[in-house]
C-alpha positions in Angstrom: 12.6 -66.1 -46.2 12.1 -69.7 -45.1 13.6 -72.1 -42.6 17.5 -72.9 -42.9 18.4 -69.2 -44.8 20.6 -66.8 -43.8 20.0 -63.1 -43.0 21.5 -60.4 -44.8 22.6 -56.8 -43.2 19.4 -54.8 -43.4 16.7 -52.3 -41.5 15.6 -54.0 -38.4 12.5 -53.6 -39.0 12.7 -55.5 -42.0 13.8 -58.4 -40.0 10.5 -58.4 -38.6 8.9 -58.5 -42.2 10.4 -61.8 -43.2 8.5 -65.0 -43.8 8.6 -68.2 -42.6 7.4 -71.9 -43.4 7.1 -74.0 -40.3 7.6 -77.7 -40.4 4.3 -78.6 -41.4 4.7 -77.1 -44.6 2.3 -73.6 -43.3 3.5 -70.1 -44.3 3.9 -67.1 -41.9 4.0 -64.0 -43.8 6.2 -62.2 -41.2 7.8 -62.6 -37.6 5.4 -61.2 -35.3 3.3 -63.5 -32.8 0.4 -62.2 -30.9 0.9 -64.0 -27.5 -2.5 -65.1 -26.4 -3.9 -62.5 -23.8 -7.4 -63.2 -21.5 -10.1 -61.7 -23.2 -13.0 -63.1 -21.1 -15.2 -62.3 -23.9 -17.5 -65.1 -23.9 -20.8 -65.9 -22.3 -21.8 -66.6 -18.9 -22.4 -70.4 -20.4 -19.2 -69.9 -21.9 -20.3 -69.4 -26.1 -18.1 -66.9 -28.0 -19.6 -64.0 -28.7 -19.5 -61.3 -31.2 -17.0 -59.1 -29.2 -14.6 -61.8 -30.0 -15.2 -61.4 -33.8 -14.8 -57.6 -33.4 -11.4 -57.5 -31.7 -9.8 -60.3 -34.0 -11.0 -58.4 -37.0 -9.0 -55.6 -35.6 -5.9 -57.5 -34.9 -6.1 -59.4 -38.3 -5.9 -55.5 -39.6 -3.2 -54.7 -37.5 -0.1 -56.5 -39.1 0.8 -59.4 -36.9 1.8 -62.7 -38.1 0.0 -64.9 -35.7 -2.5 -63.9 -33.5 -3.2 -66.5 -30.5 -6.0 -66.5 -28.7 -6.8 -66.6 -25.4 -7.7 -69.4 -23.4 -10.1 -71.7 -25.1 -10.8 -74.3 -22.3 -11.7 -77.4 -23.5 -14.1 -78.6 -20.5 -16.6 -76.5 -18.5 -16.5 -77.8 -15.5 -13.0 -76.7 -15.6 -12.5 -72.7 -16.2 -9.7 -70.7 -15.5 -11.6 -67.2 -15.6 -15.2 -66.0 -16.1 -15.9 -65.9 -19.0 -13.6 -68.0 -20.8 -14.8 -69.3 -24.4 -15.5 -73.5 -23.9 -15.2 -75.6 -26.7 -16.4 -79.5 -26.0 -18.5 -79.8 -29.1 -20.1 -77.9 -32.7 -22.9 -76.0 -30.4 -21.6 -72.6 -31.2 -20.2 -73.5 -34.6 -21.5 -70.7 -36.1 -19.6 -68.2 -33.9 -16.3 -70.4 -33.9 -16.7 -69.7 -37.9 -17.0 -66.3 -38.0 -14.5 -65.9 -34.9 -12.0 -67.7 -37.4 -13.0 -65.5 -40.5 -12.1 -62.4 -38.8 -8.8 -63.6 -37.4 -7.6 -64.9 -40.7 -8.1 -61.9 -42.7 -5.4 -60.6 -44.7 -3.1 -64.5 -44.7 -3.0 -63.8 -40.7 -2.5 -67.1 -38.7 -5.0 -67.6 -36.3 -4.5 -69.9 -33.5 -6.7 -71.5 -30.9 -5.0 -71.6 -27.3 -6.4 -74.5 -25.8 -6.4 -75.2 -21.8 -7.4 -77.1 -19.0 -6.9 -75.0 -15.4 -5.8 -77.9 -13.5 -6.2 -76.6 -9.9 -5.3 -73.2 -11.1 -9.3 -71.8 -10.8 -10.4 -69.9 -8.8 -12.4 -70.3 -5.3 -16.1 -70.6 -6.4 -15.8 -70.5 -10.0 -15.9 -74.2 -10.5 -18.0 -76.7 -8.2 -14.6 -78.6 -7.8 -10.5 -78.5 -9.3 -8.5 -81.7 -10.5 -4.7 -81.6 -10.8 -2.1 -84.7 -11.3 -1.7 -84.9 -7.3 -3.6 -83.1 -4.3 -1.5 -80.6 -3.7 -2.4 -77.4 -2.0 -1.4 -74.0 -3.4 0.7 -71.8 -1.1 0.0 -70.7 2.3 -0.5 -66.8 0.8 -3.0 -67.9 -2.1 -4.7 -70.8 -0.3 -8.0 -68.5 0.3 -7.9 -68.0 -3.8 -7.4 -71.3 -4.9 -8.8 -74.6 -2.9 -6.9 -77.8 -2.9 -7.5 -80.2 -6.1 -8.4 -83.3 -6.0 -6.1 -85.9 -7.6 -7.1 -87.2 -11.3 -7.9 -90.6 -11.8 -7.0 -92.7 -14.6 -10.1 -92.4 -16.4 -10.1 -88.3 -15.8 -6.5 -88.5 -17.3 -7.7 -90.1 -20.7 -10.4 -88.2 -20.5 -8.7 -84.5 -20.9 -6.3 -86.6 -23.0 -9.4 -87.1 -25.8 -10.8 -83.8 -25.3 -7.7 -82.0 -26.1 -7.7 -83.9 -29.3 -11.9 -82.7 -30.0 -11.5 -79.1 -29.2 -8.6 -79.2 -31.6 -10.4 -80.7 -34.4 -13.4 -78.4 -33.9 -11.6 -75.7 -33.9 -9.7 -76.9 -37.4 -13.2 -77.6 -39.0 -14.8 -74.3 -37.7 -11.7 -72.5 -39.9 -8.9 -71.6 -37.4 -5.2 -72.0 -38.8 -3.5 -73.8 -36.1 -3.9 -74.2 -32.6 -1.9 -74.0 -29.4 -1.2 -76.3 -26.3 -1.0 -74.1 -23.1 1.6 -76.1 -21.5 3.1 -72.9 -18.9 2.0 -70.7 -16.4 0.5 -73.3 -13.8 -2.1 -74.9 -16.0 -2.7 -78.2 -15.9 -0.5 -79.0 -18.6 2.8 -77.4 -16.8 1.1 -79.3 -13.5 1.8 -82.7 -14.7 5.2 -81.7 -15.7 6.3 -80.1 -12.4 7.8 -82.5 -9.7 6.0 -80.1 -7.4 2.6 -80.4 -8.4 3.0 -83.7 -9.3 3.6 -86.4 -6.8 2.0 -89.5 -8.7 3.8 -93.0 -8.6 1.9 -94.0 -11.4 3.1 -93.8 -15.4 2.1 -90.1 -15.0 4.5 -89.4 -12.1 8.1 -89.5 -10.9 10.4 -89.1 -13.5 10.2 -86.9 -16.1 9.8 -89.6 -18.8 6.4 -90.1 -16.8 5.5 -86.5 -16.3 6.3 -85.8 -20.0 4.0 -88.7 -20.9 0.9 -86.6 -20.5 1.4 -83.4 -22.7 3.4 -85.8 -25.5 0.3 -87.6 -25.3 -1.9 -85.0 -26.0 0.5 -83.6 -28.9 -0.5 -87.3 -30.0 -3.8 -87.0 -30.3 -4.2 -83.8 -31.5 -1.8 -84.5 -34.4 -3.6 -88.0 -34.9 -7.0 -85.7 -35.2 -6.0 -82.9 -37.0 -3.5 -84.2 -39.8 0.5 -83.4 -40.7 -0.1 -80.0 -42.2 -1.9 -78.5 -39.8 0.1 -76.2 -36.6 0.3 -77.7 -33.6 2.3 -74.3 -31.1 3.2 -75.7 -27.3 3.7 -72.8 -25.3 6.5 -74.0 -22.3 7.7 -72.5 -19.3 11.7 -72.1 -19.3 11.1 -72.9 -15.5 8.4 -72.4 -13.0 10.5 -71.0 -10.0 9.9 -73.0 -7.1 11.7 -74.3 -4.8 11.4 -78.5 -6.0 9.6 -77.5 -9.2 9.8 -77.2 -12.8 13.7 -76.5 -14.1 15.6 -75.3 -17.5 17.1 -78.4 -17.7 13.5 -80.4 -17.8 12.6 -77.7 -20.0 15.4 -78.2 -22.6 14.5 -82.3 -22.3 10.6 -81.5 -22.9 11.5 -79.2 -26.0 13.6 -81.8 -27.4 11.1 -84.7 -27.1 8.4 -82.1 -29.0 11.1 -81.4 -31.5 11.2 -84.2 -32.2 7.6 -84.9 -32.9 7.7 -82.3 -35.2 6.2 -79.6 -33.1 5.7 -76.5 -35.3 6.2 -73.7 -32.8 7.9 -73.6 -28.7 6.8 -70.6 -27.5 9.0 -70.1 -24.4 7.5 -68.1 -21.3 7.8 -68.9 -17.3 6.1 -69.0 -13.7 2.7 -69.4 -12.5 0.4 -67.8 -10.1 2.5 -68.5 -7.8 5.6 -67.1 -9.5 4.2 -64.9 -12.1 7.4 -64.2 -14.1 5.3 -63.5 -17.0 4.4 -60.8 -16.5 7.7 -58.8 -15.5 7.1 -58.7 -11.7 10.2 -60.9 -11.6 12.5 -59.6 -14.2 14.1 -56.7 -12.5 17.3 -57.7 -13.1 19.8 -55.6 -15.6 20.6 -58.2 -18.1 17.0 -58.5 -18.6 16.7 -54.9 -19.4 19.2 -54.8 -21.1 18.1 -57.8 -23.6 14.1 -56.8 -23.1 12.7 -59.9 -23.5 12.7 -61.8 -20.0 13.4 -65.3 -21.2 15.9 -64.8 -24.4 19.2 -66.0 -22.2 17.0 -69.2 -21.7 15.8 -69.2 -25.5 19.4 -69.0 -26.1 20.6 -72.2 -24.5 17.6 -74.1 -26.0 18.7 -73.1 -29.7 21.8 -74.9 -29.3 20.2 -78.4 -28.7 16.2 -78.3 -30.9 15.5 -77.7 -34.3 11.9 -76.9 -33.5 11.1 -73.0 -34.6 11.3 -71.2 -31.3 9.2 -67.7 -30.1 9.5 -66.0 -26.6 7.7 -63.4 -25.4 7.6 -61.2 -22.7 9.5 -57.7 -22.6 10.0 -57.1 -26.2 9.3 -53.3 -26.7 11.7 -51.7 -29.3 12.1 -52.7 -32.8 15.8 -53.5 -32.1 15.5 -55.4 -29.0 13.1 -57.3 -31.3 15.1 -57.8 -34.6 18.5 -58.7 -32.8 17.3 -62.4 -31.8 15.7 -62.6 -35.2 19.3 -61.8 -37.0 21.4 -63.3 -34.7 18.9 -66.5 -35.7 18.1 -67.2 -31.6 14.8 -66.8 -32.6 12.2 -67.4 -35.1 9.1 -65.5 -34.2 9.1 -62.7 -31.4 5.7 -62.9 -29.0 4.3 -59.3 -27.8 1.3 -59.2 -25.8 0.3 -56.1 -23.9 1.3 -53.9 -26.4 -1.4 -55.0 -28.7 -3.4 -54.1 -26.3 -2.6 -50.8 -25.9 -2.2 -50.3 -29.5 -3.9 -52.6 -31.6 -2.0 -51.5 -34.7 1.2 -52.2 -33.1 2.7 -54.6 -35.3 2.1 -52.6 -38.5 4.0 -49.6 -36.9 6.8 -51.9 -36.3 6.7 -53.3 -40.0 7.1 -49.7 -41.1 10.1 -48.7 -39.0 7.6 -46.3 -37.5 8.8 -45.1 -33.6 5.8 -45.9 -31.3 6.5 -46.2 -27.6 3.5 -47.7 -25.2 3.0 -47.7 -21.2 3.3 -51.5 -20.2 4.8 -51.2 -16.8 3.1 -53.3 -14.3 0.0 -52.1 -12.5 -1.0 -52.1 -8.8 -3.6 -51.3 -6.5 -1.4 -51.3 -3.1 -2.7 -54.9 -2.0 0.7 -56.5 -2.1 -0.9 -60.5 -1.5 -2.8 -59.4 -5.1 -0.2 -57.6 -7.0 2.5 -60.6 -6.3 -0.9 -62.7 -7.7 -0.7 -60.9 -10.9 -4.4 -61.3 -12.0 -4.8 -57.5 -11.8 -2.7 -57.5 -14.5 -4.8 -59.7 -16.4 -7.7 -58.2 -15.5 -6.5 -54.6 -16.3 -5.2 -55.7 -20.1 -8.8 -57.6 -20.4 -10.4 -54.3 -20.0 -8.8 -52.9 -22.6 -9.1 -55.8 -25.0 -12.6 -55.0 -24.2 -12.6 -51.5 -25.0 -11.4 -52.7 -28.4 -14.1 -54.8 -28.8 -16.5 -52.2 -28.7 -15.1 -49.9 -31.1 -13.7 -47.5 -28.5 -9.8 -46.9 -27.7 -7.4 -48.4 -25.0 -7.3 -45.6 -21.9 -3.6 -46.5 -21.1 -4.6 -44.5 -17.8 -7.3 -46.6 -16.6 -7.0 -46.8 -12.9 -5.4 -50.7 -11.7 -8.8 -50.0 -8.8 -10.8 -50.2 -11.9 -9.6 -53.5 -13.0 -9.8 -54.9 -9.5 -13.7 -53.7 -9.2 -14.0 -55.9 -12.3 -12.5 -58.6 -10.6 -14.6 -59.0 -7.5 -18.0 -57.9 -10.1 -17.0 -60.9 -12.5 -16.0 -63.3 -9.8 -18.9 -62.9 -7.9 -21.5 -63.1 -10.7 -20.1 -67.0 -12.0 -19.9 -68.1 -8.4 -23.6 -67.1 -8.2 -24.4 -68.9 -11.7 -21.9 -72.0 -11.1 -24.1 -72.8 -7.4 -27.6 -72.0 -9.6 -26.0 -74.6 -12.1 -24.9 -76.8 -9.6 
């Protein structure tokens, strides 16, 4: 099935199987994205590594459509987590290639996710953070996450350009698209927030300026990579602070990518401060009701883009997932943890075959860090790494586990960012 058809009365889980060409002209074999989770995978000097080949291999053999990856930051003096994979040049080329070969294995999509942190790095990891405006992080976070500095002009163009380079690696090195993280508190979703951004300049004030910056790097990117080629912008539906990031910027900032011919809005919400993605906030019935968190918004959004459109977040039974996909409110449905609890998810959902996983948040008791939501990240990463070696998931792996890894990791790239320094 391709854009513009109709669906006929079927198996839901054949829904799920369908597949779809996206407006560059690229083929999806079937409906199921692989939201991007944090692997932390690479070096301590930020090179992939062979882990990373090991776990995409497994997820290229485990049905999905897409698989995104997790971040890929595209500076490193700017990282979002130890450990995160950098891409600034062709050093690790050699890697990248065999990373992409794994991914792509059996006409699976495999797409970089490419970030800057903005302010949103941790205390110590990096020797300083940049952000469109100095503003400080809350009151209850302030001793994770120091105050940025504002960007210059120069910095601005800067990210701008290397946005455009990591993507054009990352195209040459054999990946199949690649994706903008432009949610969750990044830098991206900073410039377009009227409460991280404060500028008075052309990258400031009204959201015609704020939307300059991540239009502009949609730009470049295109400019570098060619028209057939996927370009995914992953959006918050809303950021949920007081002053901040809205649905009705959202819906403006999807139509002005629609418009450029974006191939894929993948629709999430929040940041550290509000982590809505990853369920802390979605307690409400409706929500349960519908599974995924961000659907109602998804919904609203349909009526006024063109531009395929994915959400993630919540999906967990084969009908909650092939309801949007009939009803035609969706394109592509995202699932995240799952995959990490059971890598061959998706090809249990192609088959109609029941499978029930544990995804419920986890907590250590520390209520300043489990409102943070990093112990979820960290918990999933451990599993991802399990996975990586060849071993299973252990869906009872204590949350104190995960939070050990937190302060071990954390501690061991402070110590190498102040020898680098």
């Amino acid at each position: 099935m391709t854009t513009g058809e109709t669906f006929q009365s079927k198996a839901a889980h054949l829904y799920l199987s369908d597949s779809y060409t996206l407006p560059c002209g690229v083929a999806v074999k079937n409906r199921i994205l692989k939201s991007a989770m944090s692997e932390q995978l690479g070096t301590v000097k930020n090179a992939p590594t062979p882990s990373l080949v090991k776990l995409y291999n497994t997820w290229a053999n485990g049905g999905s459509g897409i698989l995104i990856t997790g971040n890929i930051m595209i500076d490193r003096r700017a990282l979002g987590e130890p450990n995160n994979v950098v891409v600034e040049s062709e050093k690790n080329f050699e890697l990248l290639q065999a990373w992409a070969k794994a991914g792509t294995q059996n006409g699976t999509q495999l797409w970089a996710q490419i970030n800057h942190p903005g302010k949103q790095s941790p205390r110590g990891l990096c020797s300083e953070t940049v952000a469109p405006s100095a503003v400080p992080f809350a009151s209850n976070l302030s001793s994770f996450f120091a105050t940025p500095r504002a960007m210059t002009e120069a910095e601005i163009q800067e990210v701008i350009e290397r946005f455009a380079s990591t993507a054009e690696i990352i195209r040459n090195a054999g990946f199949t698209g690649v994706q903008i993280h432009g949610a969750h508190g990044y830098l991206v979703s900073q410039f377009l927030s009227p409460h991280h951004n404060v500028r008075t300049d052309q990258w400031g004030g009204s959201l015609a300026n704020r939307l300059r910056f991540p239009l502009s790097i949609y730009d470049s990117i295109r400019e570098r990579v060619g028209k057939d080629f996927p370009i995914s912008f992953k959006l918050n539906s809303a950021d949920f602070q007081r002053g901040g990031f809205e649905e009705d910027d959202s819906i403006a900032v999807m139509k002005a990518l629609s418009d450029r011919g974006i191939d894929l809005i993948e629709v999430s919400g929040g940041n550290y401060e509000r982590p809505a993605m990853s369920g802390i906030l979605s307690d409400n019935e409706s929500t349960k009701l519908r599974e995924a968190y961000f659907l109602e918004f998804a919904e609203k959004a349909r009526k006024e883009i063109s531009a395929p459109l994915c959400v993630t977040g919540g999906f967990r039974t084969v009908n909650g997932m092939a309801s949007p996909l009939r009803d035609n409110k969706l394109d592509f449905v995202g699932i995240a943890r799952p995959l990490a609890m059971d890598p061959n998810y998706s090809n249990k959902l192609l088959t109609g075959e029941p499978v029930v996983v544990n995804t419920k948040p986890r907590k250590i008791g520390i209520a300043a860090l489990d409102r943070l939501g990093l112990l979820e990240v960290y918990w999933y990463g451990l599993q991802l790494k399990r996975i990586a070696r060849g071993k299973s998931p252990r869906p009872n792996e204590s949350g104190i586990a995960a939070f050990v890894n937190i302060l071990l990791s954390s501690s061991s790239r402070t110590i190498y960012t102040r020898l680098r320094a």
